[in-house]
C-alpha positions in Angstrom: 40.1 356.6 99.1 39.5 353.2 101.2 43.3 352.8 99.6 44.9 356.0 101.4 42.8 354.8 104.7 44.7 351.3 104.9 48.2 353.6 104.0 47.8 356.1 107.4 46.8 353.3 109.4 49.5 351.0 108.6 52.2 354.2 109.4 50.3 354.4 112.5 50.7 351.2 113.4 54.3 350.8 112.4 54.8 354.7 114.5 52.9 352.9 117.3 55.3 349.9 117.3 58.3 351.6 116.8 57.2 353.9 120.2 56.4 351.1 122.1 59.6 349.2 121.1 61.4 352.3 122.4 59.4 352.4 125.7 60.5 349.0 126.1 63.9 349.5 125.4 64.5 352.1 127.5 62.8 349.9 130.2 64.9 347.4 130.3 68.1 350.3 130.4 66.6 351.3 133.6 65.8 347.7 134.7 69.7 347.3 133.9 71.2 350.1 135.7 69.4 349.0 138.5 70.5 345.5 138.4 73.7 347.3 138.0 73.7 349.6 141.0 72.5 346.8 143.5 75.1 344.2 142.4 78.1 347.3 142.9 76.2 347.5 146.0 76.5 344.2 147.5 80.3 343.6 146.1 81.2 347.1 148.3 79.8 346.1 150.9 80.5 342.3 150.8 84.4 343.2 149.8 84.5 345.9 152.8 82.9 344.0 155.3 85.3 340.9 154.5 88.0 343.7 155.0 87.1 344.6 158.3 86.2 340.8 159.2 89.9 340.2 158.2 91.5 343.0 159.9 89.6 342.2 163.1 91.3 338.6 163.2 94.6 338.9 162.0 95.3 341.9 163.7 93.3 342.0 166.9 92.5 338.2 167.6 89.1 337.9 166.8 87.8 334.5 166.7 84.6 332.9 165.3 82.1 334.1 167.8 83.4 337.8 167.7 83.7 338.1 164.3 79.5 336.8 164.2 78.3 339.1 167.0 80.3 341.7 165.0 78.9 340.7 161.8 75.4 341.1 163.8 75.9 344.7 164.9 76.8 345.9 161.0 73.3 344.3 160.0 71.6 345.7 162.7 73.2 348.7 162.4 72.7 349.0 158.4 69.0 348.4 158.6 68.0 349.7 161.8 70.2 353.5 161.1 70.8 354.2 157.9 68.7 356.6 156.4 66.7 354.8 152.9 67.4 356.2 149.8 70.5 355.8 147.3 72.7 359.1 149.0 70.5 358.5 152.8 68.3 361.6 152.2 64.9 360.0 151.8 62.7 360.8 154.4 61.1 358.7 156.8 57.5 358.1 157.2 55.9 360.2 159.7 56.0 358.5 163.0 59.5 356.7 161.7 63.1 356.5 163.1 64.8 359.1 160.7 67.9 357.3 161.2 71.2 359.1 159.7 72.8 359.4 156.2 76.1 358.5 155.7 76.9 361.8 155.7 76.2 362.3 159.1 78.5 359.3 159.6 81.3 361.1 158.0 80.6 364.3 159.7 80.9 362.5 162.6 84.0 360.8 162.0 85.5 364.2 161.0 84.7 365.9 164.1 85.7 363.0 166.2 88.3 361.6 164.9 89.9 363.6 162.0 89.2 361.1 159.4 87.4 363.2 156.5 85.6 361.1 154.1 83.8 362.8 151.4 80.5 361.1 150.3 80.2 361.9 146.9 83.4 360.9 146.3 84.9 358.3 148.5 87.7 360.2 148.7 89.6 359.9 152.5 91.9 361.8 154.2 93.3 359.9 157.5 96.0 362.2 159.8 99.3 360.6 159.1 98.2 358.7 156.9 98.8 359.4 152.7 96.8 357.2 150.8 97.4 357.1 146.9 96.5 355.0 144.3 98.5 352.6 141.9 100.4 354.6 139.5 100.5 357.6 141.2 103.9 359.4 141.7 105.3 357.5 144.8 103.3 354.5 144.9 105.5 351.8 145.1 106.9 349.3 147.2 110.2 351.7 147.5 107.9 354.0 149.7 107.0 351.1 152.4 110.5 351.3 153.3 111.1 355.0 153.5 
């Protein structure tokens, strides 16, 4: 008997590892993806922000000290108004500055400007303005001359 004992407690042991080797496992997934969403994170913002930056001197003459105080109103802006939460939705704390999603950003846009952007997507529509992607029918250089 003492024989079949030792037997159910070593498959208990080897179930117990195995589950445990699995919780860990899918632990460091998560710990991934998360990794992975805040690195996407910083590169969009870092690569749009350097966009704008760009833009803002080579097209309308910003210098050093415009660009910074620019620079200083995105941060601001970012952590002082936009709602927490992956898609803005997260509530505040009671007594807190809701702030606004980025949703209400586009809405805003839209109904001020005309310039739909679609949150889930990214997708933008811009009056006058057709916007396609490499390799789609008529994106070539042929069409900046048209």
């Amino acid at each position: 008997m003492a024989k079949n004992e030792n037997k159910n407690k070593g498959n208990a042991a080897t179930r117990n590892k195995t589950m445990l080797q699995a919780l860990q496992f899918e632990s460091d997934i998560r710990r991934m993806q998360k990794r992975a969403f805040d690195d996407g994170m910083e590169h969009g913002y870092g690569l749009a922000v350097m966009i704008m930056l760009w833009l803002l001197h080579t097209e309308h003459g910003f210098g050093k000290k415009r660009l910074a105080v620019f620079m200083c109103e995105i941060n601001d802006f970012c952590m002082d108004y936009i709602r927490v939460g992956a898609d803005g939705t997260e509530p505040a704390g009671e007594g807190e500055f809701c702030g606004v999603s980025l949703r209400d950003i586009a809405e805003g846009l839209a109904t001020e400007t005309g310039i739909y952007i679609n949150t889930d997507t990214w997708q933008m529509e811009v009056p006058g303005l057709e916007i396609r992607r490499t390799g789609e029918e008529g994106a070539n250089k042929d069409d900046k001359n048209q």
